[in-house]
DRENRO-270757 format. One line per 4 residues: number of its first residue (from 1); their letters; for each residue x, y, z of C-alpha. Coordinates in nm, 2 decimals, m for minus. Example, Ala and Ser with C-alpha at 12.3 -4.5 7.8 and 13.67 -1.06 7.14 Angstrom:
BEGIN
1> AS> 1.23 m0.45 0.78; 1.37 m0.11 0.71
//
This chain:
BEGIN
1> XXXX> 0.00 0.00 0.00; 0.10 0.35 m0.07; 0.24 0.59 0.24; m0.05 0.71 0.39
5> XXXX> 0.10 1.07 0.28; 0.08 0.98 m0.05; m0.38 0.93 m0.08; m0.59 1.13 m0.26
9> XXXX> m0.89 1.23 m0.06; m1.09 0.98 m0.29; m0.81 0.67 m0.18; m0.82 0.72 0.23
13> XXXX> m1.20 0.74 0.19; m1.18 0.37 0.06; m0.96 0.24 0.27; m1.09 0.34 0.55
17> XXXX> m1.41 0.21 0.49; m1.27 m0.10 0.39; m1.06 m0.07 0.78; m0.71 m0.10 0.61
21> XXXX> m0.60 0.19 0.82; m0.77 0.40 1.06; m0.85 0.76 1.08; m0.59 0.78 1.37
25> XXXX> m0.30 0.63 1.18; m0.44 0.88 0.83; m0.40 1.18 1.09; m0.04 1.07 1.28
29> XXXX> 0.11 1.03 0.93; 0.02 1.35 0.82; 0.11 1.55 1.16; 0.45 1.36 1.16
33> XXXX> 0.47 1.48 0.74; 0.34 1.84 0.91; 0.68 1.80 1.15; 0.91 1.80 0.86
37> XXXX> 0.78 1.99 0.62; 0.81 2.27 0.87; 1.13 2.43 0.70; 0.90 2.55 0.44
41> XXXX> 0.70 2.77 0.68; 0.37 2.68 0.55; 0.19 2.61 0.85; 0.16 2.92 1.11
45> XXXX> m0.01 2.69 1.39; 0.02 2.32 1.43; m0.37 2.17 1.57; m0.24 1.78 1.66
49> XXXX> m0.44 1.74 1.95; m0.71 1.87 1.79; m0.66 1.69 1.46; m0.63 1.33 1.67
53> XXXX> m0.97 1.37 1.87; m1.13 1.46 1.51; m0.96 1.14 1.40; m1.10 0.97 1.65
57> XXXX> m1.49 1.07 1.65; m1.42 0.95 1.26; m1.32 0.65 1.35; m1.62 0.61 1.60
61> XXXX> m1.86 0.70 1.28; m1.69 0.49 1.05; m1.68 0.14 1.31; m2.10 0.27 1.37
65> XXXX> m2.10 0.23 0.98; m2.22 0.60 1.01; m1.90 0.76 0.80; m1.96 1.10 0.64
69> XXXX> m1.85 1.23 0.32; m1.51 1.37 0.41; m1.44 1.18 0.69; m1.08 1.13 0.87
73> XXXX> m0.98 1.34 0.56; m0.69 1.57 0.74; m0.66 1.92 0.60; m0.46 2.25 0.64
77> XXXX> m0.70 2.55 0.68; m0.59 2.88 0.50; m0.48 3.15 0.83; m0.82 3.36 0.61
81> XXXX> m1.09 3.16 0.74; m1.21 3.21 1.13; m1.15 2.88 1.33; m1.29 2.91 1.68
85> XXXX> m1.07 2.92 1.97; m0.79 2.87 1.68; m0.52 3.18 1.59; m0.61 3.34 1.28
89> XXXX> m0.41 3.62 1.21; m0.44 3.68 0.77; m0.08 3.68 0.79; m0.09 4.05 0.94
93> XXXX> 0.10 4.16 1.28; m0.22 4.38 1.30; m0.41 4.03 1.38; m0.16 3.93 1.61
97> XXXX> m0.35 3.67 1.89; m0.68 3.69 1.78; m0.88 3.40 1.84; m1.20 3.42 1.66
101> XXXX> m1.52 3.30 1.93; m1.67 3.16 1.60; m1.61 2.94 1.33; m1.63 3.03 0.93
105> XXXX> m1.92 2.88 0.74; m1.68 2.69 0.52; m1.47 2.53 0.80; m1.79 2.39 1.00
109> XXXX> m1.93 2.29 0.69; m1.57 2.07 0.64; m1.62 1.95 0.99; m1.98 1.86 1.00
113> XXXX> m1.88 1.65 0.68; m1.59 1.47 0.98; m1.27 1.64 0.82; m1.00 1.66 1.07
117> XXXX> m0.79 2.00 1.09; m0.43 1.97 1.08; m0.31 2.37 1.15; m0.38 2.73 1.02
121> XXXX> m0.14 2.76 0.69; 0.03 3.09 0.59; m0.07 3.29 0.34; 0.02 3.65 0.19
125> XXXX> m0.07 3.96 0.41; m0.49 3.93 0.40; m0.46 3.77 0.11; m0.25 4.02 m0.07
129> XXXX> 0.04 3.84 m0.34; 0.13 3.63 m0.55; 0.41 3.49 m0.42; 0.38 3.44 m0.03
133> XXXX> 0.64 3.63 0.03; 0.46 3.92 0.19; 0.30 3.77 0.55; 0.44 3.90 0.89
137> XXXX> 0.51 3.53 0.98; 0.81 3.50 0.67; 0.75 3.35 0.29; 0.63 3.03 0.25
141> XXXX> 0.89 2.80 0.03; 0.77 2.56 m0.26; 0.84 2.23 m0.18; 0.99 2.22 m0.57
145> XXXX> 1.36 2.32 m0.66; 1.46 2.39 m1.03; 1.72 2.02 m1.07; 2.10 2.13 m0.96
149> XXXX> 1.93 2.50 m0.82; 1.88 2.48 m0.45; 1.75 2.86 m0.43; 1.43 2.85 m0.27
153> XXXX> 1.11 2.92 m0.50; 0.80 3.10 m0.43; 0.50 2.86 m0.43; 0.27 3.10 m0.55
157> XXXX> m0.05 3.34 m0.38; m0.21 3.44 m0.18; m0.26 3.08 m0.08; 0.04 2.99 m0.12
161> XXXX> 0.10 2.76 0.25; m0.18 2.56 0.14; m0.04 2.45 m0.20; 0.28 2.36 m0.04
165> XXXX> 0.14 2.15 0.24; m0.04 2.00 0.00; 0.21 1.94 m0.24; 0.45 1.84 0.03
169> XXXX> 0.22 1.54 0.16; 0.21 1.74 0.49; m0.19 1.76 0.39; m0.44 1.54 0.23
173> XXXX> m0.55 1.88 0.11; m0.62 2.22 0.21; m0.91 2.51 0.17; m0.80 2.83 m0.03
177> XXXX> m0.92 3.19 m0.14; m0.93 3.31 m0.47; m0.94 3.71 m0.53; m0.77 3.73 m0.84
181> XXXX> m0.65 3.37 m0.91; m0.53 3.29 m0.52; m0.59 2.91 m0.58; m0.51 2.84 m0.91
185> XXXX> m0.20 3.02 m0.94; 0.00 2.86 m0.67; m0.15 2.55 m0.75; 0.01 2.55 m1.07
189> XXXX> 0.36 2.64 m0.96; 0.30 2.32 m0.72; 0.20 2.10 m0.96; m0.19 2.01 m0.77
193> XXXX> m0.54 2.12 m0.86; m0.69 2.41 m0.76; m1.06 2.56 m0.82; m1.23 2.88 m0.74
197> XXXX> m1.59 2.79 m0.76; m1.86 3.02 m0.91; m1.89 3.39 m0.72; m2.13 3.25 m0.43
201> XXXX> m2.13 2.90 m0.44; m1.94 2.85 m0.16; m1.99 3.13 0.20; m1.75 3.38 0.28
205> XXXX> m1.94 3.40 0.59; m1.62 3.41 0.90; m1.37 3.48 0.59; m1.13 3.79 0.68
209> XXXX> m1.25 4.00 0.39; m0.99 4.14 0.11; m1.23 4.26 m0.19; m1.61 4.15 m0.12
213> XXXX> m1.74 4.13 m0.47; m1.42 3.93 m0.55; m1.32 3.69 m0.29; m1.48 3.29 m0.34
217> XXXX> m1.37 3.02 m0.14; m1.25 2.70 m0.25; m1.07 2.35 m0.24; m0.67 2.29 m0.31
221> XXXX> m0.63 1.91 m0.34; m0.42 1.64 m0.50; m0.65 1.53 m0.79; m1.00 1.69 m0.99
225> XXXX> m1.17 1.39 m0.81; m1.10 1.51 m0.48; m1.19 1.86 m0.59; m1.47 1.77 m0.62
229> XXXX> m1.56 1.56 m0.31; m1.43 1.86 m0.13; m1.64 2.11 m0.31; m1.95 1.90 m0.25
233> XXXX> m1.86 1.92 0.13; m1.73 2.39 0.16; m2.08 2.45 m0.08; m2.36 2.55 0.01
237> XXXX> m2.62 2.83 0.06; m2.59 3.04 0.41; m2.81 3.30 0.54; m2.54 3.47 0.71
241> XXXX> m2.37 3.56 0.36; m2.60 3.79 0.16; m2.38 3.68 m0.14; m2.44 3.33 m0.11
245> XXXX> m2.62 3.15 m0.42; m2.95 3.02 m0.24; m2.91 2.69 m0.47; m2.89 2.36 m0.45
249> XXXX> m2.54 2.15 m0.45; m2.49 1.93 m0.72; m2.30 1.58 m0.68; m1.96 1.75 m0.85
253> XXXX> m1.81 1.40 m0.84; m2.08 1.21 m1.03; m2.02 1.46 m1.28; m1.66 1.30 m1.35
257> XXXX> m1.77 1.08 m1.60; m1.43 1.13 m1.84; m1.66 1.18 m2.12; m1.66 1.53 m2.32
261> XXXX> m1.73 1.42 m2.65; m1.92 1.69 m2.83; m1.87 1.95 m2.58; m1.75 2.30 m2.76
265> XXXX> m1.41 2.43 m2.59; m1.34 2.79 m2.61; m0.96 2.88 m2.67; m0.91 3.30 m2.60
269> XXXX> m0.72 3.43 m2.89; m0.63 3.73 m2.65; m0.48 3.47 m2.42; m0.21 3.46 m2.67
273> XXXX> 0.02 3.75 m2.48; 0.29 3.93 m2.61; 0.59 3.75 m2.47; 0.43 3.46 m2.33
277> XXXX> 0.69 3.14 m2.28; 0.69 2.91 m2.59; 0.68 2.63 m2.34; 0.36 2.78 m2.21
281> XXXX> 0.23 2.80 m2.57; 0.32 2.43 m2.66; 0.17 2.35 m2.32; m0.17 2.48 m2.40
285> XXXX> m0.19 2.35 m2.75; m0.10 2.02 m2.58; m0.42 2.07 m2.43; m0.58 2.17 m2.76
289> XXXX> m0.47 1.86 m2.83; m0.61 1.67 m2.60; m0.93 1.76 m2.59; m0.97 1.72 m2.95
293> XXXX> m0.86 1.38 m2.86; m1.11 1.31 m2.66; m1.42 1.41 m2.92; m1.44 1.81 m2.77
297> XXXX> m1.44 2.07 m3.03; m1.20 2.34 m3.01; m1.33 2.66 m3.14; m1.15 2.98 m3.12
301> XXXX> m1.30 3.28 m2.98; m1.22 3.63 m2.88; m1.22 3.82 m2.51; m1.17 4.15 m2.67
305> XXXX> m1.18 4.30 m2.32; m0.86 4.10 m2.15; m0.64 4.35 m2.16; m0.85 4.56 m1.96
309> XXXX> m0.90 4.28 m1.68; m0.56 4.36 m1.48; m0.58 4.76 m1.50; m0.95 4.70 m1.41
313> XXXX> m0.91 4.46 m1.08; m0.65 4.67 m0.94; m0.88 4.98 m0.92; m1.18 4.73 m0.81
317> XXXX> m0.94 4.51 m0.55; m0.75 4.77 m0.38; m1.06 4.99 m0.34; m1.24 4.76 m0.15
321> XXXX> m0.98 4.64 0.03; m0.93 5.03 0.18; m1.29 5.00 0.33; m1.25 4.67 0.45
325> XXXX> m0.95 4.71 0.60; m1.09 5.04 0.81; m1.22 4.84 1.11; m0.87 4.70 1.18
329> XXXX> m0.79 5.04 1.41; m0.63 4.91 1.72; m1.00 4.98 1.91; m1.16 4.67 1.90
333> XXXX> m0.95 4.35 1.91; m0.55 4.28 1.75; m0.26 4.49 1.77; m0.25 4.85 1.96
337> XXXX> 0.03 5.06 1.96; m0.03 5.39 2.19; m0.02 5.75 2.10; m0.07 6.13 2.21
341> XXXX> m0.39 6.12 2.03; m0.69 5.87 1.87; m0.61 5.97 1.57; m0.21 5.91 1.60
345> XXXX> m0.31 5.58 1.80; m0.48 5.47 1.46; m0.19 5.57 1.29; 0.08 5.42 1.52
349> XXXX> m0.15 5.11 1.49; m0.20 5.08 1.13; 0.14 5.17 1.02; 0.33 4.89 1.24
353> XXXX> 0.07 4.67 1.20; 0.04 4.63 0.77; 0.30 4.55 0.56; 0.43 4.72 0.24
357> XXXX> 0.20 4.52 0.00; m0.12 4.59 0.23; m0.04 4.95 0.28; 0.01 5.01 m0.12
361> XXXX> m0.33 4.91 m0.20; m0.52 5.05 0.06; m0.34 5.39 m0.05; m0.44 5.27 m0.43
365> XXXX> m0.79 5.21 m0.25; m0.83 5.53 m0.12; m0.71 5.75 m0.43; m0.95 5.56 m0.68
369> XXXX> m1.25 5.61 m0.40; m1.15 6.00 m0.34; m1.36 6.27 m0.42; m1.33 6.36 m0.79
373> XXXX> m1.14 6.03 m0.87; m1.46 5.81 m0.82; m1.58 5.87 m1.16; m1.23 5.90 m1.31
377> XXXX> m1.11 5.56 m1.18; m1.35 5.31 m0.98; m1.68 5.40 m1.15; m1.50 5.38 m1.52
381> XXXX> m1.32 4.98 m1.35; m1.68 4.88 m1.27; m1.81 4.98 m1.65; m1.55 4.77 m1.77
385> XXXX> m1.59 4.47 m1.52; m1.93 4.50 m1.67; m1.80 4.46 m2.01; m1.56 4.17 m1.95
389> XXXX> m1.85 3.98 m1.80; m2.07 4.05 m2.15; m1.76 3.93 m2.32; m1.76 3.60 m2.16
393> XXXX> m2.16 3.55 m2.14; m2.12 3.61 m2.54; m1.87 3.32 m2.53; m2.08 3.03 m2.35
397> XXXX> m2.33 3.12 m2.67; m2.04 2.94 m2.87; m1.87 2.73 m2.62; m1.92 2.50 m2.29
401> XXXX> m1.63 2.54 m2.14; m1.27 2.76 m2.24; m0.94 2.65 m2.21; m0.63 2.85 m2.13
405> XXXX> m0.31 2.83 m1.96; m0.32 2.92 m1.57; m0.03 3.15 m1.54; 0.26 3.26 m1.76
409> XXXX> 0.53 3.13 m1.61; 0.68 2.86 m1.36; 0.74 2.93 m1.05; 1.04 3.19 m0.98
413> XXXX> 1.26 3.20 m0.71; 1.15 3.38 m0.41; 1.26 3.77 m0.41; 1.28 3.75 m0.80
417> XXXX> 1.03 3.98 m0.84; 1.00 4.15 m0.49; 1.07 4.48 m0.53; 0.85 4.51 m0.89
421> XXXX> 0.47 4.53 m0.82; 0.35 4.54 m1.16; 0.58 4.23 m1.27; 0.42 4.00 m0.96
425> XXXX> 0.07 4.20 m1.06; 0.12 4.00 m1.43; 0.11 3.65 m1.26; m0.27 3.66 m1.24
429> XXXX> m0.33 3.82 m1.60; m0.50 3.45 m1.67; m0.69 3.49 m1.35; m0.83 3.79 m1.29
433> XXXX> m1.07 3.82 m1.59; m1.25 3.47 m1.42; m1.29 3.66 m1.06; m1.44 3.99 m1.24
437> XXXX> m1.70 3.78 m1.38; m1.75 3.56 m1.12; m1.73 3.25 m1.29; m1.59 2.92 m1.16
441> XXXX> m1.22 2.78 m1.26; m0.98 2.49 m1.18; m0.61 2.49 m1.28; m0.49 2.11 m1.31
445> XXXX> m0.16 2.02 m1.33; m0.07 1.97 m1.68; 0.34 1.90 m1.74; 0.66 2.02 m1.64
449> XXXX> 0.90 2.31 m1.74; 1.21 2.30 m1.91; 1.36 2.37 m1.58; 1.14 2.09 m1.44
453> XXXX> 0.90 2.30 m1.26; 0.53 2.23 m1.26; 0.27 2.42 m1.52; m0.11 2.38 m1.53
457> XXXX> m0.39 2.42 m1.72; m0.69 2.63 m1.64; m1.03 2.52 m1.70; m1.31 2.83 m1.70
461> XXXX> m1.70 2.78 m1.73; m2.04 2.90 m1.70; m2.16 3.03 m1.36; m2.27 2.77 m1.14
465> XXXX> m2.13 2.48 m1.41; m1.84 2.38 m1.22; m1.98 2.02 m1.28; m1.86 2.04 m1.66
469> XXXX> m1.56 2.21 m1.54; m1.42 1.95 m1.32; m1.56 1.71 m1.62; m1.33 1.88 m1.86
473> XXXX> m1.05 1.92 m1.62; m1.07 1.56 m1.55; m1.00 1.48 m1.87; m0.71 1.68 m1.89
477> XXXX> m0.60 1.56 m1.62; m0.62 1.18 m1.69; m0.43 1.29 m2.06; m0.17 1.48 m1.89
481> XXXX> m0.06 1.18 m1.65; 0.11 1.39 m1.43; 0.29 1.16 m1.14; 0.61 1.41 m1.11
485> XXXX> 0.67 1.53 m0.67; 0.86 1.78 m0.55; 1.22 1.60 m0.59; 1.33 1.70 m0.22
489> XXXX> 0.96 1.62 m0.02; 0.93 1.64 0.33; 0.67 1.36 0.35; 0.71 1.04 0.43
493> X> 0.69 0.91 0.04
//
């Protein structure tokens, strides 16, 4: 049998129905696989006693022949969502030792379903990066190393900790945010699946907020199918969440049948950027390929409005980040550092407690929201948000699903690209159009660089079709074959 480290979600479920291994033994693997990884700073806090009494009221269902969907299943919980009595700190010294009294909608659903929690995993300052490099706590390091290169490399962001526990083994798998491609890009430079489900599918509910009209919820996991066992498990409609879709849940894994004969698959020609990697390019038309293969029809369309999506979402982003941000004033709960004054108090407090990234866009934030900017900047980034949105709604006419590469590069090697915002802002220019029109997307990971670094491919559909999305992405996924690890893992495989 493989190391216990090395199951998808959907391989512990059956073995520990069929009492090869218990939940126990599933949950001391991964903490011991938790121990070692933890040179690569992904987890913030470490939950074993917790994660073992989980274990053990699975294991109590299970011998009751009572199991539930997800359970035993150890995972690492993004430092975003609220875990009762549980640090969560965003990856901001302004957080510093708050312990929510309440847990997210997301994490009890996971729970409720018998999921065990591992830790909290680090992340980029509230969910601000693409790297992981800007948290209070230190960066987060890919588990991956280019072959004869030791220098550490970033494993993408915002949820960046959860890719590399999960790519490390030192998770079964792991929850995730996606504002601007938070899942799927740091799932392709660590080589697992990631999907952002549709704009509402899944409660932000007991999620620190970044941008409200942007942020979505959703699995990071070792395979489609276990994306979408998970899925099943984090959906749902919640009252507390005005946002949330009051709809029902499909079975996302009965969807996997590995047949898309027929379907239509949309391939962006605007996609095409100027100075996009060749490998990237032979990449996707590998996928092109592949679908064809499998009796889809590729048909090429045009997203007129993709050059528009970046400048757009980082008007859109930053300004709702500056009023969500407000309430973190040194008043009420985290960090407080003293002053003469309230007002240099809020100051005092603010300045020590964000970090470069946070600061810049809440400074972006306000200017765009400012009296006689509004109009100039935020109102004109909404227009166009409505436009991209019309541009992919004029798409599904033609098409069932589109097909693109998930970011334009490999991973790079942490502090590459520190101290140049716009070059780290052009890591999500395949993300951000999906989050603007609030439409569901999974990156699977499709082959390896020349340097031997993970790439993946990103599958986008209709709102609230993320059934034919994980359909499509599992058939990329079973073409691609990908079996490649990180060549120095912590685990225990």
């Amino acid at each position: 049998m493989a190391a216990l480290t090395d199951l998808t979600i959907a391989e512990a479920r059956d073995g520990l129905a069929a009492r090869k291994f218990s939940a126990r033994e599933l949950a001391e693997a991964h903490i011991a696989a938790m121990v070692r990884a933890r040179p690569l700073n992904a987890y913030l806090v470490e939950t074993p006693e917790r994660a073992l009494a989980m274990a053990a009221a699975s294991d109590a269902r299970i011998a009751r022949g009572e199991a539930l969907p997800m359970d035993g299943m150890p995972l690492a919980i993004k430092d975003l969502f609220c875990t009762e009595g549980v640090l969560t700190t965003a990856g901001s010294r302004i957080l510093a030792g708050f312990a929510p009294p309440y847990e997210s909608t997301v994490t009890g659903k996971l729970w409720q379903a018998g999921a065990v929690m591992l830790g909290k995993v680090n992340m980029d300052e509230f969910a601000m990066g693409s790297s992981n490099a800007t948290c209070a706590h230190g960066a987060v390091e890919n588990p991956w190393r280019r072959p004869g290169d030791n220098r550490p490399l970033v494993p993408g962001g915002s949820s960046g900790g959860s890719a590399a526990a999960v790519a490390a083994r030192a998770a079964i798998a792991a929850t995730g945010t996606d504002t601007g491609g938070s899942i799927r890009q740091p799932a392709s430079f660590c080589g697992i699946v990631g999907m952002k489900p549709t704009y509402g599918r899944c409660s932000r509910w007991g999620i620190v907020a970044f941008a409200s009209s942007l942020d979505q919820a959703g699995p990071m996991t070792r395979s489609v199918r276990d994306a979408a066992i998970m899925l099943k498990a984090m959906a749902g409609h919640d009252p507390k969440d005005s946002t949330s879709a009051p709809l029902p849940v499909p079975d996302f894994e009965a969807a996997l049948t590995g047949e898309i004969k027929g379907l239509r698959i949309g391939i962006p020609r605007e996609y095409r950027i100027e100075g996009m990697p060749a490998e990237i390019e032979a990449l996707w038309q590998r996928g092109i390929d592949w679908i064809k293969a499998a009796g889809a029809e590729p048909i090429e369309i045009s997203l007129k409005l993709t050059k528009y999506a970046l400048p757009a979402y980082y008007i859109i982003a930053p300004a709702e980040a500056s009023s969500n941000l407000a309430r973190y004033d040194g008043v009420r709960f985290g960090l407080r550092v003293p002053g003469q004054s309230l007002d240099e108090m809020y100051e005092n407090t603010r300045a020590e407690g964000f970090g470069p990234e946070v600061r810049r866009r809440i400074l972006i934030g306000t200017y765009v929201l400012s009296a006689g900017y509004y109009d100039a900047y935020y109102l004109k980034a909404q227009q166009v948000r409505t436009l991209i949105a019309r541009d992919f709604a004029a798409a599904f006419e033609r098409c069932d699903a589109l097909l693109t590469p998930t970011a334009p590069s490999a991973a790079f090697a942490l502090g590459e690209k520190q101290d140049d915002p716009i070059a780290m802002y052009l890591n999500d220019v395949f993300t951000v159009p999906v989050n603007l029109a609030g439409l569901p997307g999974i990156s699977v990971p499709a082959g390896l660089s020349a340097e031997g670094l993970p790439l993946g491919l990103q599958v986008i559909g209709r709102a609230f079709d993320e059934a034919t999305v994980l359909r499509v992405g599992g058939v990329i996924e079973s073409a691609a074959g990908f079996a490649a690890r990180p060549a120095l893992p912590p685990g225990d495989g």
